[in-house]
SEBA-667770 format. One record per residue (C-alpha): residue number from 0; residue in three letters; x, y, z. Coordinates in pm, 1 decimal, decimal comma, padded with zeros to 6 digits. Layout:
{node NUM Ala {X Y Z}}
...
//
This chain:
{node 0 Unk {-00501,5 -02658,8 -01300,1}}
{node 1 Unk {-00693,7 -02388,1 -01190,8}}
{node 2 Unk {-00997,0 -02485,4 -00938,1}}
{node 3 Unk {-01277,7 -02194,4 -00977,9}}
{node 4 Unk {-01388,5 -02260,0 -00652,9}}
{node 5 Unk {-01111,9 -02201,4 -00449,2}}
{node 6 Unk {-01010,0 -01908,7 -00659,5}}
{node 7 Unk {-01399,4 -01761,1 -00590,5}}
{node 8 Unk {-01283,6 -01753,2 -00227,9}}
{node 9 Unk {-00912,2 -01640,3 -00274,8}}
{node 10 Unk {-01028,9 -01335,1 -00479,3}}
{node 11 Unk {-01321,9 -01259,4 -00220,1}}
{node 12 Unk {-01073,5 -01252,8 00090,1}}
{node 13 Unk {-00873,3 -00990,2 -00113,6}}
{node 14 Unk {-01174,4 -00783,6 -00213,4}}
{node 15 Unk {-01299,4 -00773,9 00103,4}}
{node 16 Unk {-00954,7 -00669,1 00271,2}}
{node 17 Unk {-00927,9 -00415,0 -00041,6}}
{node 18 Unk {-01249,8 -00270,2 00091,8}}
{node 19 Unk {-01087,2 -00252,2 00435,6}}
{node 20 Unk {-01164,9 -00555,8 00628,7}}
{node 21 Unk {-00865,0 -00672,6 00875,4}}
{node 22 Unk {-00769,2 -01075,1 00853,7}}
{node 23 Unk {-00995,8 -01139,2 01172,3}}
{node 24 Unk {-01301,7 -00991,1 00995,4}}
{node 25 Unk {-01245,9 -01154,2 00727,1}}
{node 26 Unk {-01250,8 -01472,1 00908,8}}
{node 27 Unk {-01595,7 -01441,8 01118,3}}
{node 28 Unk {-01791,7 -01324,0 00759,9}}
{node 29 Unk {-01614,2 -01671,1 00586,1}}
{node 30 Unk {-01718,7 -01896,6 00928,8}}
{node 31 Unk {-02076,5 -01708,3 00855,0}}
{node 32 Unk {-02114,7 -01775,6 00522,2}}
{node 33 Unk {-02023,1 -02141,1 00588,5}}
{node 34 Unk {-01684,6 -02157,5 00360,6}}
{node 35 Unk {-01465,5 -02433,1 00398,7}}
{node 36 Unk {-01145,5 -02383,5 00550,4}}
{node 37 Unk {-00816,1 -02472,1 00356,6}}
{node 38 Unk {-00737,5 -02786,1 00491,6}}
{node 39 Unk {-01136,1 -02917,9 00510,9}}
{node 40 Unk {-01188,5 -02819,6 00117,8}}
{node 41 Unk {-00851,8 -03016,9 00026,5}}
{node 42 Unk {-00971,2 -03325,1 00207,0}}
{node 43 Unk {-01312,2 -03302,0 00073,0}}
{node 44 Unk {-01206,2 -03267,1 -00263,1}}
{node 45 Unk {-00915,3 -03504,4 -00254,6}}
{node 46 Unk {-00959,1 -03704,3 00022,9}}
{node 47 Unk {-00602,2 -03595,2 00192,8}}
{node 48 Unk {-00584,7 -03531,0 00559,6}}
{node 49 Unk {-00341,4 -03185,8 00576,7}}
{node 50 Unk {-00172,9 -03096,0 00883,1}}
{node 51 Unk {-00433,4 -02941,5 01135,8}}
{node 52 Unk {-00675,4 -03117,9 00966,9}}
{node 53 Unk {-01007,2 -03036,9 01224,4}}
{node 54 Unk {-01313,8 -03228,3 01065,8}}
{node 55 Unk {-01555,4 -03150,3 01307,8}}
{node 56 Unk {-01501,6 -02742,5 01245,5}}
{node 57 Unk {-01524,5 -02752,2 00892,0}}
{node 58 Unk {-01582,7 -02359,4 00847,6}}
{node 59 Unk {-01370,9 -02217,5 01133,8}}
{node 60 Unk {-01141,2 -01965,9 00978,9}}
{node 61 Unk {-00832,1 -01797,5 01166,7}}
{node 62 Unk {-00680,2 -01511,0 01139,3}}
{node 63 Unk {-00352,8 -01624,3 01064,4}}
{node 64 Unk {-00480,8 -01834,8 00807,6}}
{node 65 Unk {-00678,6 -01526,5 00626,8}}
{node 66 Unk {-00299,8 -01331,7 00709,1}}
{node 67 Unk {-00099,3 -01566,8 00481,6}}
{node 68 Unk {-00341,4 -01589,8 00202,6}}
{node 69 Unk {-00327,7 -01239,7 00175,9}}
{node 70 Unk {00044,3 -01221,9 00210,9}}
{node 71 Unk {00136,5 -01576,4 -00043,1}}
{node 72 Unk {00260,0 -01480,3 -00403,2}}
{node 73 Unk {00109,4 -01766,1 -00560,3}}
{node 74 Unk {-00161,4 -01605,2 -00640,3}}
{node 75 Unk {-00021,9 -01340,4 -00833,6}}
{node 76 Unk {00121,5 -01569,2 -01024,5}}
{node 77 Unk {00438,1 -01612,3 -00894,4}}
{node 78 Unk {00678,2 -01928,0 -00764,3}}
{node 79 Unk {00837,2 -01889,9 -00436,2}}
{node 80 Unk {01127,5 -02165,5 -00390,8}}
{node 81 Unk {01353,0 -02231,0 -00042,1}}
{node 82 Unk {01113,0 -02043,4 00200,8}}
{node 83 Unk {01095,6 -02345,2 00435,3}}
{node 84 Unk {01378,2 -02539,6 00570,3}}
{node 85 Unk {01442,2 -02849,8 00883,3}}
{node 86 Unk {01651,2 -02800,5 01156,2}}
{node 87 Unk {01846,9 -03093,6 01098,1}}
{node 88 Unk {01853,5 -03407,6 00847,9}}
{node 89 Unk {01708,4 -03571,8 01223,5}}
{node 90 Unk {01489,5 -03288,4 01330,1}}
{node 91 Unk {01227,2 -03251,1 01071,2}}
{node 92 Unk {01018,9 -03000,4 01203,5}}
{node 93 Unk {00968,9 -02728,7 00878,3}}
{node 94 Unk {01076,2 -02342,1 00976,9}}
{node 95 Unk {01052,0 -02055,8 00732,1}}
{node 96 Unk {01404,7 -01912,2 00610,0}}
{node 97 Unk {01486,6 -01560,9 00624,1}}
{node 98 Unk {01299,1 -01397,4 00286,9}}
{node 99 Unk {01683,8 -01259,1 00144,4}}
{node 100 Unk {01737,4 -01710,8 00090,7}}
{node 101 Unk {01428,6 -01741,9 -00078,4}}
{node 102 Unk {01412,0 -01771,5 -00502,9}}
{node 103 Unk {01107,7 -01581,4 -00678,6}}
{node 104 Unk {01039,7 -01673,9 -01016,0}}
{node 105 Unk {00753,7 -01454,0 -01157,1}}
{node 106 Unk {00505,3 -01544,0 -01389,9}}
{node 107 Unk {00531,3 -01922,3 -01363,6}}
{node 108 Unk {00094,4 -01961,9 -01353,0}}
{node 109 Unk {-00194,6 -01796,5 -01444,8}}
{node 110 Unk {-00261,4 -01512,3 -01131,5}}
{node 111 Unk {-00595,1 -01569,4 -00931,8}}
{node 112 Unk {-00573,0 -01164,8 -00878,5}}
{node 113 Unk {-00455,2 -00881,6 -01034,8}}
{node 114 Unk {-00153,2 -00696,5 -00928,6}}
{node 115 Unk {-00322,6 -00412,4 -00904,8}}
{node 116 Unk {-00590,6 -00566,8 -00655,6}}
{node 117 Unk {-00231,0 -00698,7 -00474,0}}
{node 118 Unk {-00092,2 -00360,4 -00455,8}}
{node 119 Unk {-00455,0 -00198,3 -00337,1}}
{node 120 Unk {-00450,7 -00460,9 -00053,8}}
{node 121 Unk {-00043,8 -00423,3 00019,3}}
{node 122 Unk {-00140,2 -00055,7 00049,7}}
{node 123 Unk {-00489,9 -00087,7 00287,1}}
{node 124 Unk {-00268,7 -00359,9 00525,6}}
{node 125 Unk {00042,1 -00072,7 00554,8}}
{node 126 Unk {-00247,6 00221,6 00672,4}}
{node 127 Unk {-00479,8 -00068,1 00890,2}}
{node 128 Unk {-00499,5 00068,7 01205,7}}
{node 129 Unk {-00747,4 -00094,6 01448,3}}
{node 130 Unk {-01055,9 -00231,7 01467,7}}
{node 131 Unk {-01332,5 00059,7 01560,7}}
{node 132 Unk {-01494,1 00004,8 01870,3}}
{node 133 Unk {-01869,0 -00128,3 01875,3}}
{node 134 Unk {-02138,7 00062,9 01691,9}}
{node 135 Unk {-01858,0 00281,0 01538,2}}
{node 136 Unk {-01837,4 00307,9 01205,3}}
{node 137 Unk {-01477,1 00229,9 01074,9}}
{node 138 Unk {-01260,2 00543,5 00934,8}}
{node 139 Unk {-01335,2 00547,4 00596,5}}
{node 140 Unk {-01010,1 00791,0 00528,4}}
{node 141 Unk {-00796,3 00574,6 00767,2}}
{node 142 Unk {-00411,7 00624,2 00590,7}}
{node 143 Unk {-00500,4 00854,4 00344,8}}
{node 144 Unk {-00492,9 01171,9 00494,4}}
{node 145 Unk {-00158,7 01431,1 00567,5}}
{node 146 Unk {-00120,8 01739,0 00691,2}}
{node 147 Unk {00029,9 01974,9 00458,1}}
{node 148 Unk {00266,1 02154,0 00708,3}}
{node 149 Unk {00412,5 01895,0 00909,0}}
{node 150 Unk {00362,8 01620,9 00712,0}}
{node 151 Unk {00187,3 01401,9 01004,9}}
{node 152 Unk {-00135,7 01172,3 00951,0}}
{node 153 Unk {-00459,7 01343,5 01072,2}}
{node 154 Unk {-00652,3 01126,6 01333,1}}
{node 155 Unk {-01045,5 01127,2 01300,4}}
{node 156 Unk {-01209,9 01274,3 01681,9}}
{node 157 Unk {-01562,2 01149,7 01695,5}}
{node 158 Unk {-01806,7 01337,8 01914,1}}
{node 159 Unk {-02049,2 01171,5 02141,6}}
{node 160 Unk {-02390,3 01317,0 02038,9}}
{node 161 Unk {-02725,6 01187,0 01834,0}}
{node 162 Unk {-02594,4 01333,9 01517,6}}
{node 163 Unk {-02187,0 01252,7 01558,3}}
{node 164 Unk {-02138,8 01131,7 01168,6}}
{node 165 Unk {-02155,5 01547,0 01128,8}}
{node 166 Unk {-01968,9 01655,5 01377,5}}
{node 167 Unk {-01654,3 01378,1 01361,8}}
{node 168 Unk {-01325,1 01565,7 01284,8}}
{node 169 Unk {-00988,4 01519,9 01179,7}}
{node 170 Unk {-00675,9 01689,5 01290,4}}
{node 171 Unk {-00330,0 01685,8 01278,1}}
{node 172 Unk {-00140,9 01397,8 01499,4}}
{node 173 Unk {00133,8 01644,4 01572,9}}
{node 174 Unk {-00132,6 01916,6 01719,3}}
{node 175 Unk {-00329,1 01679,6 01897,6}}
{node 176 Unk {00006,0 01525,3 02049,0}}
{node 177 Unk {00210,2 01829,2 02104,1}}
{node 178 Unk {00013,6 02138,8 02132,6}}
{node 179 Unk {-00042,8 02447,4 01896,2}}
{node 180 Unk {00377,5 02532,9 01941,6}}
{node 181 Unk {00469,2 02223,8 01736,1}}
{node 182 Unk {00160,6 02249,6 01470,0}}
{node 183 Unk {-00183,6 02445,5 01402,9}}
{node 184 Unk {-00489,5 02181,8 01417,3}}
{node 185 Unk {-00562,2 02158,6 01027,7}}
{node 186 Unk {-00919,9 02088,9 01105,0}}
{node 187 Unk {-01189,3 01943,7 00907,7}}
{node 188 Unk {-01483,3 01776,3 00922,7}}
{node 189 Unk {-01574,3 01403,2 00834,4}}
{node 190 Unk {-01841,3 01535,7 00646,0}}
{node 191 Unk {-01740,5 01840,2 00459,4}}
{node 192 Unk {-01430,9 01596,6 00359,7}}
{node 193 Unk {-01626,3 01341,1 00226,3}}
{node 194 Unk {-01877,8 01573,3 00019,0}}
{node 195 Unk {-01524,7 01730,6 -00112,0}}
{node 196 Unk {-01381,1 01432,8 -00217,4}}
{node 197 Unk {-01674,3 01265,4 -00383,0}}
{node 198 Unk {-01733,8 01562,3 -00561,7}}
{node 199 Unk {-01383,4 01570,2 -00704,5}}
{node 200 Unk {-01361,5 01152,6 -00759,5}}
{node 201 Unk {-01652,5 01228,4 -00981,4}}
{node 202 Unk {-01516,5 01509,7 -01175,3}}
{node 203 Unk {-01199,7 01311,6 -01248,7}}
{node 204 Unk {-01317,6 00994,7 -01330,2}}
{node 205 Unk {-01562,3 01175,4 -01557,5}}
{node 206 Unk {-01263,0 01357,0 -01731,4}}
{node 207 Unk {-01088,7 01085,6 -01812,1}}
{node 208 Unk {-01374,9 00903,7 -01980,7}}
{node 209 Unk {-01466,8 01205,5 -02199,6}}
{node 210 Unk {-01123,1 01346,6 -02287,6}}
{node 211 Unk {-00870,4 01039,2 -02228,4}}
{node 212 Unk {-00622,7 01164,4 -02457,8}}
{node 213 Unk {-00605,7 01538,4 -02271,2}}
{node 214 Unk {-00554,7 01341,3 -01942,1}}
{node 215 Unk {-00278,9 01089,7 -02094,9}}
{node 216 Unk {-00080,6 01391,8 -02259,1}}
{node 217 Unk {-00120,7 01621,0 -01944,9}}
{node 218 Unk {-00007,3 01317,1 -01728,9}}
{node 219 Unk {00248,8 01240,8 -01969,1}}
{node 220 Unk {00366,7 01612,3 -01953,9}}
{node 221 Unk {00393,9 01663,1 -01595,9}}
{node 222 Unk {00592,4 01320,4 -01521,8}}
{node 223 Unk {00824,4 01401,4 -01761,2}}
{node 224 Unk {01030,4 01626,5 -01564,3}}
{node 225 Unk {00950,2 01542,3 -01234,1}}
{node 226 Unk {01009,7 01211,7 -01303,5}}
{node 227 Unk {01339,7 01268,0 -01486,0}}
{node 228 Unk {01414,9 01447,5 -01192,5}}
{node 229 Unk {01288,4 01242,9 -00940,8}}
{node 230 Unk {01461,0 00925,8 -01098,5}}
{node 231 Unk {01819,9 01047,3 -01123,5}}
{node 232 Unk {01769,6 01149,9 -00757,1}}
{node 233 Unk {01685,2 00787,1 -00642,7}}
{node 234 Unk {01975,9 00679,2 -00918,5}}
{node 235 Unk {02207,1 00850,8 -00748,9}}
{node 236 Unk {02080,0 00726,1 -00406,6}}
{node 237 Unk {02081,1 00354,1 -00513,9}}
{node 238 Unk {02472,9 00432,5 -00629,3}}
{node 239 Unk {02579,1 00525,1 -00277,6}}
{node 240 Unk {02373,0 00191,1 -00129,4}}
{node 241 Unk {02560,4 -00017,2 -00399,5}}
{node 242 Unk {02886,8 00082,4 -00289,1}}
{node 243 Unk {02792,2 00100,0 00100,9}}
{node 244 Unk {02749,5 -00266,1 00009,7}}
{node 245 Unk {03064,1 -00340,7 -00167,9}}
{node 246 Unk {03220,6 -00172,1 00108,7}}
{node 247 Unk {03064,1 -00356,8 00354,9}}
{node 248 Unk {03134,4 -00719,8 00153,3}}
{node 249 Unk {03538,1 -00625,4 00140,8}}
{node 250 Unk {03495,1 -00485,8 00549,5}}
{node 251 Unk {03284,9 -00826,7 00672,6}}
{node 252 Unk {03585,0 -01022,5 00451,6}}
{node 253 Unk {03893,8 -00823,5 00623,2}}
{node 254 Unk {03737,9 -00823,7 00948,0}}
{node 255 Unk {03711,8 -01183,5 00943,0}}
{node 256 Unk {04067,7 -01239,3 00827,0}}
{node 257 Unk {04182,3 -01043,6 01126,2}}
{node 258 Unk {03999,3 -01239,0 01376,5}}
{node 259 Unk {04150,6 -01616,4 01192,9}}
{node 260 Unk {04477,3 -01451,7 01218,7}}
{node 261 Unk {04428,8 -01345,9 01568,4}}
{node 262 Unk {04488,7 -00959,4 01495,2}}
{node 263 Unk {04169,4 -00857,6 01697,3}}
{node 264 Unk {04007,8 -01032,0 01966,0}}
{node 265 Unk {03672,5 -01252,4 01920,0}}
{node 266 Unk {03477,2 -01047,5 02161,2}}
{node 267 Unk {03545,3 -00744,2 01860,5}}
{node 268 Unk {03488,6 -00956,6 01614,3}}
{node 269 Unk {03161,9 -01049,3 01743,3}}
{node 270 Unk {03069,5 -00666,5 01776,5}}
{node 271 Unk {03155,3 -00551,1 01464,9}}
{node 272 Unk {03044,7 -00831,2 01284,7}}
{node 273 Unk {02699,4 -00763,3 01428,4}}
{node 274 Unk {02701,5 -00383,6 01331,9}}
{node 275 Unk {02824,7 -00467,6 00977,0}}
{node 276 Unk {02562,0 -00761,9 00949,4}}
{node 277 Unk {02292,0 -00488,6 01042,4}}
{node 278 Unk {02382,3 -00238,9 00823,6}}
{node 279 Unk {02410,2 -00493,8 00551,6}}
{node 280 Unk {02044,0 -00629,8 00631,8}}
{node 281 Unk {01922,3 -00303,0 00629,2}}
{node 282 Unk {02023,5 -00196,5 00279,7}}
{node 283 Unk {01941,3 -00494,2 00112,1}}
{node 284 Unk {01582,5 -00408,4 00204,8}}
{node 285 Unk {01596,4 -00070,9 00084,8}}
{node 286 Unk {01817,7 -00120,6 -00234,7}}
{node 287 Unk {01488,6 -00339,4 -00381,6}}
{node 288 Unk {01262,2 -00083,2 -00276,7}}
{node 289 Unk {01415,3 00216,1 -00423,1}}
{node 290 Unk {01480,6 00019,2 -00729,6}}
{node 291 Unk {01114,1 -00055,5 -00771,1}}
{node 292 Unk {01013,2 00294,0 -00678,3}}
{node 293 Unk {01224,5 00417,7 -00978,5}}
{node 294 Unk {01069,1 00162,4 -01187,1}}
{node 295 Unk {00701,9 00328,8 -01074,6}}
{node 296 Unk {00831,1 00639,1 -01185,8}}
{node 297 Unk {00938,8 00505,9 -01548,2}}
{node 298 Unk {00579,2 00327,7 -01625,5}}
{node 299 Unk {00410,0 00678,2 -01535,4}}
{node 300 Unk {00219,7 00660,7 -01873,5}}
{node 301 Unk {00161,4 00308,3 -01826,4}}
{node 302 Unk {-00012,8 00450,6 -01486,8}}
{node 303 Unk {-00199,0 00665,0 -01621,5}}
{node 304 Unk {-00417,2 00425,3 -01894,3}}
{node 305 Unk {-00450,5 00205,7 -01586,1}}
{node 306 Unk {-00666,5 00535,3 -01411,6}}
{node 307 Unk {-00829,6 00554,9 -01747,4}}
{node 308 Unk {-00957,1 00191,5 -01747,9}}
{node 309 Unk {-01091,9 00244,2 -01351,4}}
{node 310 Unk {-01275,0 00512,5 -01460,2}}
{node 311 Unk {-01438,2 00321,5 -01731,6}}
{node 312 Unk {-01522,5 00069,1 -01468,4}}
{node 313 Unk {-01678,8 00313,6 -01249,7}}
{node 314 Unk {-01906,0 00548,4 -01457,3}}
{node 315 Unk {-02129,1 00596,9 -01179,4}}
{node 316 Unk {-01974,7 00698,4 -00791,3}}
{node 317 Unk {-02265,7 00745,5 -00551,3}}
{node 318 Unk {-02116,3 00698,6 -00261,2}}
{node 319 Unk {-01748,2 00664,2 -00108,5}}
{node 320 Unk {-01589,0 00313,6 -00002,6}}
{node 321 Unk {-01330,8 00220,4 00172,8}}
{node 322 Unk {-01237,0 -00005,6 -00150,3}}
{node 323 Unk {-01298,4 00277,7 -00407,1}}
{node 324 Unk {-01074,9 00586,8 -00213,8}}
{node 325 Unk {-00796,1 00328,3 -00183,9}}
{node 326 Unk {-00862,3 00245,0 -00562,4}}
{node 327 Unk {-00829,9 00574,5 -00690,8}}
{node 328 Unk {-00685,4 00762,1 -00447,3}}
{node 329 Unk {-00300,6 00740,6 -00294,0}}
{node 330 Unk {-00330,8 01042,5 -00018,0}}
{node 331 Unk {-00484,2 01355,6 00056,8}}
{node 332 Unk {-00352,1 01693,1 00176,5}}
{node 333 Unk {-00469,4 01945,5 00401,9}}
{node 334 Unk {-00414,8 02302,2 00436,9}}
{node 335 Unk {-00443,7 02528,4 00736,9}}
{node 336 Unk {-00812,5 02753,5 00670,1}}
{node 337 Unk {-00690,2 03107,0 00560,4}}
{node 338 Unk {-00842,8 03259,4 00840,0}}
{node 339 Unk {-00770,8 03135,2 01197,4}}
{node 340 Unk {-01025,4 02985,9 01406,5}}
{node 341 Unk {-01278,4 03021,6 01143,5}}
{node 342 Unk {-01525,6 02793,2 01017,2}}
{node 343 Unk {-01604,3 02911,8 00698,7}}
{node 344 Unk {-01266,5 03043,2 00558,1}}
{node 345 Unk {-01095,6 02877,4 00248,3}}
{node 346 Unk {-00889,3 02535,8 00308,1}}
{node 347 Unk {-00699,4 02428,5 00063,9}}
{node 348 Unk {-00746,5 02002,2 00022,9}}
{node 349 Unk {-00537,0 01851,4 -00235,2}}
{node 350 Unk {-00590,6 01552,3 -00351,5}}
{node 351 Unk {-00346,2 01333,7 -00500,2}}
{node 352 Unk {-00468,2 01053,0 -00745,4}}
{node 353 Unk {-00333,7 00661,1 -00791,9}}
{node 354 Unk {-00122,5 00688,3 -01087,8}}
{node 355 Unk {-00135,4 01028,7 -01202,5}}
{node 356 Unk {-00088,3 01252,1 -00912,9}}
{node 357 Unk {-00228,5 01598,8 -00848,7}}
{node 358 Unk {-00544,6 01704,9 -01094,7}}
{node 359 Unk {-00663,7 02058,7 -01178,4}}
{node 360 Unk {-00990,2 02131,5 -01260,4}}
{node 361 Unk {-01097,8 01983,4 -01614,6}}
{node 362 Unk {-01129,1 02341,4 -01733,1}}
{node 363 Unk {-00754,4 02365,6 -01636,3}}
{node 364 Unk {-00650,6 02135,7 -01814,4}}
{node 365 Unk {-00846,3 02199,6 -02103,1}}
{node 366 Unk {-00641,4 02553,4 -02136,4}}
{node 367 Unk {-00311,7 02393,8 -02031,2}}
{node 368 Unk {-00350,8 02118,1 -02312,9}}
{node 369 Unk {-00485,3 02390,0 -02598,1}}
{node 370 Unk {-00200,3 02629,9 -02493,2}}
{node 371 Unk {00076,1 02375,3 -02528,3}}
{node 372 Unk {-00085,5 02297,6 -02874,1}}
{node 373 Unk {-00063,7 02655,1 -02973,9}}
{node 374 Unk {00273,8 02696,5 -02873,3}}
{node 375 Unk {00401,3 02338,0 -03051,6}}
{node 376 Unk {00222,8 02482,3 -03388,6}}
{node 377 Unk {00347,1 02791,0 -03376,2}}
//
């Protein structure tokens, strides 16, 4: 049965990491508001001493603790079975089984969060980078940001003066790193970025309230052969990894024959079965991820009334979040200016949206959608 006050806090430890709070921050705002930890709210409400139990710190949060929450399943609904095991029917201490052993059944209770909110948070935790020092504000574009020649992430510089939230910069990693042979510096300011980018949140957001249906069919339009495209790419990817595998199975099986039948040493054994073992490890990690990237890929319309129904939710953007970028926005682009050296010169920042990708201007796509219905009529 579902207890509302335990699921209060569960969905509050993923908003606030959604809005870009790190497990250890997380912690020290829960110890402040005076939240029971795990293991003190089960024995208050059922009287049940859990391991660790620590009565007399009844709202000391860890880390770790904040960690798994955010990492457990359970509250997306899911079952996990066979993640723990015991060393031995003598030694009973419990210790966690490699995750390719454990059984997921999906679906088996209602979820305490959405798997969007799961994905948001997956997403924030892979771009985390670390804490800011003190009196700095945290980068608000931290993992979101590319350069559109190299392809590197572009590190925020801030500057040490009385008025250094309008001077802070980004530029590419590889420039910074490397020197002007490898890249140019891509640079921008914190604050011409973020006047860019709230300017443009608000124009699309606003677009897809007002003309939903231009926005689905344009979406719908453009995935439709990149997808297609895109898809039988991975397909044929996910083929070769299949039969690497297969391979693999039939080498691991031969090898082993050889060694019981004393056709190649142990000491050969043992090295090849370790390379073999690797390689095997390493594609059934990427097999499941390709698989689910293609499945992205196949709900792009899906996708694209799930942007709809965010911008319903947020008919009025006043200022940019940490929690609201990562919402809307899966990465952001930037050009070299046109002119070198210069200030002022165009820069080209492309913006690429959760869910339905790279947006022109609503005028744009006003033409682009009337055009196709001229040329379908005629």
């Amino acid at each position: 049965m579902r207890d509302p006050q335990a699921a209060d806090v569960v969905q509050k430890i993923f908003l606030l990491c959604a809005s870009g709070k790190g497990p250890s921050q997380i912690a020290r705002l829960l110890k402040r508001e005076q939240i029971l930890n795990p293991s003190n709210y089960y024995f208050k409400k059922y009287g049940v001493a859990l391991t660790g139990l620590d009565t007399t710190r009844p709202f000391e949060w860890s880390e770790t603790t904040v960690a798994k929450i955010l990492e457990d399943e359970i509250y997306l609904g899911h079952t996990i079975s066979l993640r723990y095991t015991t060393q031995s029917y003598k030694n009973k201490r419990r210790i966690e089984r490699p995750e390719t052993e454990w059984l997921r059944f999906e679906d088996t209770h209602e979820p305490l969060i959405t798997k969007e909110l799961w994905e948001l948070v997956r997403e924030v935790r892979r771009h985390k980078r670390k804490a800011p020092k003190k009196f700095e504000e945290p980068n608000l574009f931290s993992g979101l940001l590319y350069c559109a020649d190299c392809g590197a992430p572009l590190r925020l510089h801030r500057t040490r003066t009385q008025t250094a939230h309008f001077y802070n910069n980004f530029k590419c990693s590889t420039y910074s790193n490397r020197g002007k042979d490898a890249c140019s510096g891509h640079y921008i300011r914190e604050s011409q970025l973020k006047a860019i980018v709230l300017d443009d949140l608000r124009r699309v957001t606003q677009f897809a309230r007002q003309k939903e249906n231009l926005l689905l069919r344009h979406v719908a339009r453009q995935n439709s052969a990149q997808a297609k495209k895109e898809i039988s790419l991975l397909q044929g990817e996910l083929d070769k990894l299949r039969r690497r595998e297969q391979e693999l199975t039939a080498l691991f099986k031969r090898l082993y024959e050889d060694n019981v039948l004393g056709r190649i040493p142990d000491e050969q054994y043992r090295i090849l079965s370790a390379e073999y073992t690797q390689e095997r490890t390493l594609l059934q990690e990427k097999i499941p991820q390709m698989a689910e990237q293609q499945e992205k890929l196949r709900d792009s319309i899906a996708n694209a009334a799930r942007f709809v129904e965010r911008a319903r939710q947020y008919s009025t953007i006043t200022e940019l979040t940490p929690e609201l970028l990562r919402l809307f926005i899966d990465k952001i682009v930037i050009g070299e200016r046109s002119a070198k050296y210069s200030r002022c010169a165009a820069q080209e920042v492309s913006i690429y949206y959760r869910d339905v990708g790279l947006l022109d201007t609503a005028e744009e796509l006003d033409m682009e959608n009337l055009l196709s219905d001229t040329a379908a009529s005629a």
